[in-house]
N, C-alpha and C positions, 0 to 999 in steps of 0.2 A: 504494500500500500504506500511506504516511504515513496518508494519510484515512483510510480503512478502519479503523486503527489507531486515531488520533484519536476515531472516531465512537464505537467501542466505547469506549473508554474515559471519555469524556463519560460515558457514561452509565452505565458499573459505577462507577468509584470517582471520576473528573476532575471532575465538578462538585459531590460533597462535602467535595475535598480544596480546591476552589476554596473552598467558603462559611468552610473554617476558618482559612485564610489569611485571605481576606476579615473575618470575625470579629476574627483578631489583628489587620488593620491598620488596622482602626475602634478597637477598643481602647488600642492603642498610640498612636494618632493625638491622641487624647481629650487627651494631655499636651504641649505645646508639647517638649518631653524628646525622647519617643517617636514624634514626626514620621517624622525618616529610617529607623525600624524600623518605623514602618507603609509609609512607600514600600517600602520592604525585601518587606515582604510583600502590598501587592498584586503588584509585579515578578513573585514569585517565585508566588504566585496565578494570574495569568495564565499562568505556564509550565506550571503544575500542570492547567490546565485543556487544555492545546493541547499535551504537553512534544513527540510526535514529528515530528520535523525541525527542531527546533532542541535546542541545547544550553549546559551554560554553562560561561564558559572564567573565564582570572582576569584580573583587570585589571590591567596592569602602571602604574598611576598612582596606588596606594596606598599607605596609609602603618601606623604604628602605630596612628593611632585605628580601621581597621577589625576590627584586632586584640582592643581594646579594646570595641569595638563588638560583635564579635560572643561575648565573653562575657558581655556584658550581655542580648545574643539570646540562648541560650542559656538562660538563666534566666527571662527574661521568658516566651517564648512558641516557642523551637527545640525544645526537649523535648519538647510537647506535641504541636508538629504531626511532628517525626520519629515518636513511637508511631502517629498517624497513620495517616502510610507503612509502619512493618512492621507494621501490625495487618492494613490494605486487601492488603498487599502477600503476608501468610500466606494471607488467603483467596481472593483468587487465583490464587498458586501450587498451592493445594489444587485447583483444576479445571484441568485440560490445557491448554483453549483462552485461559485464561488466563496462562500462565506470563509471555511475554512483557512485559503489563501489570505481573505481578508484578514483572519483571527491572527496569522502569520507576518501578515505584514506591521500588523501592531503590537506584535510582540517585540520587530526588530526597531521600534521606534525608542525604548530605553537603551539599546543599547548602539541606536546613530547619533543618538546623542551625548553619551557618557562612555566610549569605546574602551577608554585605556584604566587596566586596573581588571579586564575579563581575559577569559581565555577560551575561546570554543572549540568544545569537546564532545565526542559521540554520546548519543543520550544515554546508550547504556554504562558508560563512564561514569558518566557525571551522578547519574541512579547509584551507581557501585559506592563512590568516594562520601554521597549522602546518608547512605546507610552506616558507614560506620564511623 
C-alpha cells in the first residue's frame, strides 16, 4: 500500500514539492552561509518526494544552534515551501481519493518549517527506537 501511495503521489503533488525544495537548496547553497540549509532541504526534498514509510523523529544530539538555525529557515525559505504544502495539500483534500495525500502533505508542513534538529527514518525505525 506504501507504493501505491508513493506512486500517486509522485505524480499529483511529490515531484513538485520535490523541485521546490530542490530550488531552495540550490539557492541556499549558492552562499558558503547557506550550505547546511540547502543540505536541510535536499534531506527534506527527498522525503517530500518518497515521505510514505518513512518519517521524521528528533535528534537527541542537538543543541541551540539548530534552534537558531531554524529561525533563520524560517525566513529564508520554511515559509514559502510550508504554503506549498497547504496550498497542494487544500486541493487534495478537495477530491476524496485524495485526502490521505492531503493528511500527508500537512504533516510535512512542521517539518518545512522547522527542518534542522530531525532526522528521517523508516517508520518501522522510528516504531523500534519509540518502544524502548
Amino acid at each position: 500500500m506504501k507504493t501505491i501511495l508513493n506512486i500517486i503521489w509522485l505524480v499529483l503533488c511529490g515531484f513538485w514539492m520535490f523541485l521546490g525544495y530542490l530550488a531552495a537548496g540550490v539557492l541556499l547553497c549558492i552562499t558558503v552561509i547557506g550550505i547546511p540549509f540547502g543540505i536541510a532541504a535536499f534531506r527534506i526534498g527527498t522525503y517530500a518526494l518518497w515521505p510514505f514509510g518513512r518519517t521524521a523523529i528528533d535528534r537527541q544530539d542537538v543543541g541551540a544552534g539548530s534552534l537558531v538555525g531554524n529561525v533563520l529557515w524560517v525566513v529564508l525559505a520554511g515559509w514559502w515551501l510550508a504554503l506549498g504544502h497547504i496550498f497542494t495539500g487544500i486541493a487534495l483534500f478537495v477530491t476524496i481519493i485524495g485526502i490521505p495525500l492531503a493528511l500527508a502533505n500537512f504533516k510535512l508542513i512542521p517539518l518545512s518549517l522547522m527542518p534542522l534538529g530531525k532526522e528521517i527514518v523508516p517508520t518501522d525505525q522510528a516504531f523500534a527506537q519509540t518502544r524502548w
